[in-house]
C-alpha positions, -999 to 999 in steps of 0.1 A, spaced: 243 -112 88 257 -147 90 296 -147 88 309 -180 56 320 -197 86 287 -198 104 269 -205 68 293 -236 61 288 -246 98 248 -248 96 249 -260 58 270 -291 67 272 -296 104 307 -288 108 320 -276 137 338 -241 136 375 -250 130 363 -280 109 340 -254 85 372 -232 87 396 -259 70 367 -267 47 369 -227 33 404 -229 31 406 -257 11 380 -249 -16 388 -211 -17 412 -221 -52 388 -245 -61 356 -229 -61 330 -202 -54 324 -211 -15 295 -188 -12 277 -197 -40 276 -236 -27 269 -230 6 239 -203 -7 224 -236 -34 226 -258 1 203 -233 20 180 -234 -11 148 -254 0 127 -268 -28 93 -267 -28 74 -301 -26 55 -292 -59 62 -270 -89 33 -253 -107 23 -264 -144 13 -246 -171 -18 -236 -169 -23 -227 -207 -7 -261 -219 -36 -276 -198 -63 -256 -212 -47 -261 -248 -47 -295 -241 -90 -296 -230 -101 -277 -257 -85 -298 -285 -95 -329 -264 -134 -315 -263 -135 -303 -300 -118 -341 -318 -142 -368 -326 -116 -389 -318 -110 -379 -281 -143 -377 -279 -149 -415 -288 -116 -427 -267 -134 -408 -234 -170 -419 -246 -157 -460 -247 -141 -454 -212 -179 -442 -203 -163 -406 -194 -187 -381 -205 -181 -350 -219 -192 -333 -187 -164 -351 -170 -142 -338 -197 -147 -307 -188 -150 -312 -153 -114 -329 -150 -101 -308 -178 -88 -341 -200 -70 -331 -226 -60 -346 -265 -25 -341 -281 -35 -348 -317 5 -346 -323 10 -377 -302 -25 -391 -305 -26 -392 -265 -49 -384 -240 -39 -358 -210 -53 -358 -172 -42 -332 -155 -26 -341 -118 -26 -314 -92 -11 -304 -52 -33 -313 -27 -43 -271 -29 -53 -276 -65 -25 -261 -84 -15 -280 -116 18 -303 -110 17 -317 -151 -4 -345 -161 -1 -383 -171 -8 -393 -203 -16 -422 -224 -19 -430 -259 -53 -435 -275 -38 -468 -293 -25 -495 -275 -8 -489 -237 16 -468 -240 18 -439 -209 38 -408 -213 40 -382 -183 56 -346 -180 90 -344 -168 94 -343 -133 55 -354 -121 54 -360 -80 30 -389 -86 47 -404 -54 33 -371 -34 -2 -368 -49 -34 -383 -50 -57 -375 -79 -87 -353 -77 -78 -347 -35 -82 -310 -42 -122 -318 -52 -129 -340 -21 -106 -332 7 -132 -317 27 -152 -353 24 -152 -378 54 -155 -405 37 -136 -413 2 -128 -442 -21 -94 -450 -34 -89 -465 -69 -55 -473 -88 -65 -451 -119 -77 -415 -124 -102 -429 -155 -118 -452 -126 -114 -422 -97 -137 -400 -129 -162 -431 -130 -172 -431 -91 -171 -396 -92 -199 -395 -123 -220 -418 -104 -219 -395 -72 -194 -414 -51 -159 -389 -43 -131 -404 -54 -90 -399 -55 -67 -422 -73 -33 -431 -65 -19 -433 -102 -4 -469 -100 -6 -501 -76 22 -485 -59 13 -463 -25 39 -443 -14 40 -435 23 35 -397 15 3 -407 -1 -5 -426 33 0 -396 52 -23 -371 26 -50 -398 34 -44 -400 67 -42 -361 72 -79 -354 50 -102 -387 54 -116 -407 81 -138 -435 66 -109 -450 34 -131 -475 8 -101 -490 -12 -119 -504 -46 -82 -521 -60 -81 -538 -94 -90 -574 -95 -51 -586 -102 -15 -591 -80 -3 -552 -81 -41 -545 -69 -37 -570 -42 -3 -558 -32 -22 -521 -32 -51 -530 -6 -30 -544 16 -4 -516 20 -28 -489 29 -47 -512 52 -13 -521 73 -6 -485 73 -46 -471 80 -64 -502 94 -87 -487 114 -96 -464 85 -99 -491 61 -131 -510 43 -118 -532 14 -147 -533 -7 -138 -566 -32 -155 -562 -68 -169 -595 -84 -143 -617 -100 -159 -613 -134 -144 -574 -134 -108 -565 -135 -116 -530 -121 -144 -504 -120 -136 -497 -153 -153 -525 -169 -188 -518 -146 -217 -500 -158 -228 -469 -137 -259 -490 -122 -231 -521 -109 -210 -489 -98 -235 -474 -75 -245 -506 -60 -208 -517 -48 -214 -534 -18 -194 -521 11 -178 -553 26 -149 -557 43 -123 -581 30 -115 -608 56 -90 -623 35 -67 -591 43 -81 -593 80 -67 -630 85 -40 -626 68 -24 -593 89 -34 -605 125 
């Protein structure tokens, strides 16, 4: 077993008579073992969720009319529902999308409420290092990347696998998770700035990867396409991104 001295010298990077001086001086002050044990502690990159809050959460979303109508105007059918276990607080009057590792365990979910914009997620959610539905469609060679996990649901209804990166923002963690599982990247970003600002990130970071495919101007984001426009997306590549990063 480790002596304290060798503990304090791999837990900080003291030398020997450095980490020596550093016990010395804390013996009085506190319990040395029991920091230098919490500094060996490494925390796992994701936390599991209740899985029961989820299925709670499905089951009141799949049995209220009015969950039922939010999902039904977003074009999300109740196969979907089911499919993506989306869940209903009828508490908050919010709707629930579960958000899960790369493995498929349940990290928490985002929410958002049924009036108005208002988006709630559980304490703690690693949006930064997942990508929605990845679990579903890692084993796919080609994917399509959306800002929002409604619009990830929609291409997946309409047979095209999907992940979505829960915001405009990419974070370079969820460059490398779709650099690790995909090959061919179609990045369908929202018709605005922050969707701008997203398309061009992952294509500096994955160029090679990348096809920008640039929905009409009369659309904001898939969201607003029928599931006939959706399956005829036309695969082109951007060449306003193209000029402007050479």
């Amino acid at each position: 077993m480790a002596s304290l001295t060798e503990l304090v010298m791999h837990a900080t990077g003291r030398s020997y008579f450095e980490s020596i001086r550093f016990i010395k001086a804390r013996e009085q002050q506190t319990n040395i073992q029991e920091d230098v044990a919490k500094a060996l502690v490494v925390k796992p990159d994701y936390v599991p969720y209740d899985k029961e809050v989820l299925l709670r959460l499905n089951n009141e979303a799949l049995s209220s009319p009015r969950a039922l109508e939010y999902f039904a105007g977003r074009s999300i059918t109740k196969e979907s529902m089911s499919k993506f276990k989306l869940g209903y607080s009828s508490k908050q009057d919010m709707v629930t999308v579960p958000v899960s590792a790369p493995d498929g365990m349940p990290v928490g979910f985002v929410g958002r409420s049924v009036e108005g914009k208002v988006f709630k997620n559980t304490p703690g959610l690693p949006k930064a290092k997942v990508l929605f539905n990845l679990h579903r469609v890692r084993n796919e060679d080609t994917i399509y990347v959306v800002e929002s996990s409604f619009d990830a649901i929609r291409l997946d209804q309409c047979g095209l696998p999907a992940v979505a990166t829960l915001g405009a923002n990419v974070s370079n963690l969820q460059i490398d998770l779709l650099q690790k599982y995909f090959n061919n990247i179609y990045v369908v970003a929202d018709n605005d700035e922050a969707g701008g600002n997203m398309k061009t990130r992952i294509y500096e970071k994955l160029s090679s990867r990348v096809t920008v495919i640039q929905l009409d101007k009369q659309y904001k984001d898939i969201g607003e396409m029928n599931d006939d426009e959706i399956k005829k997306l036309n695969i082109s590549f951007d060449k306003s991104i193209s000029a402007m990063l050479q």
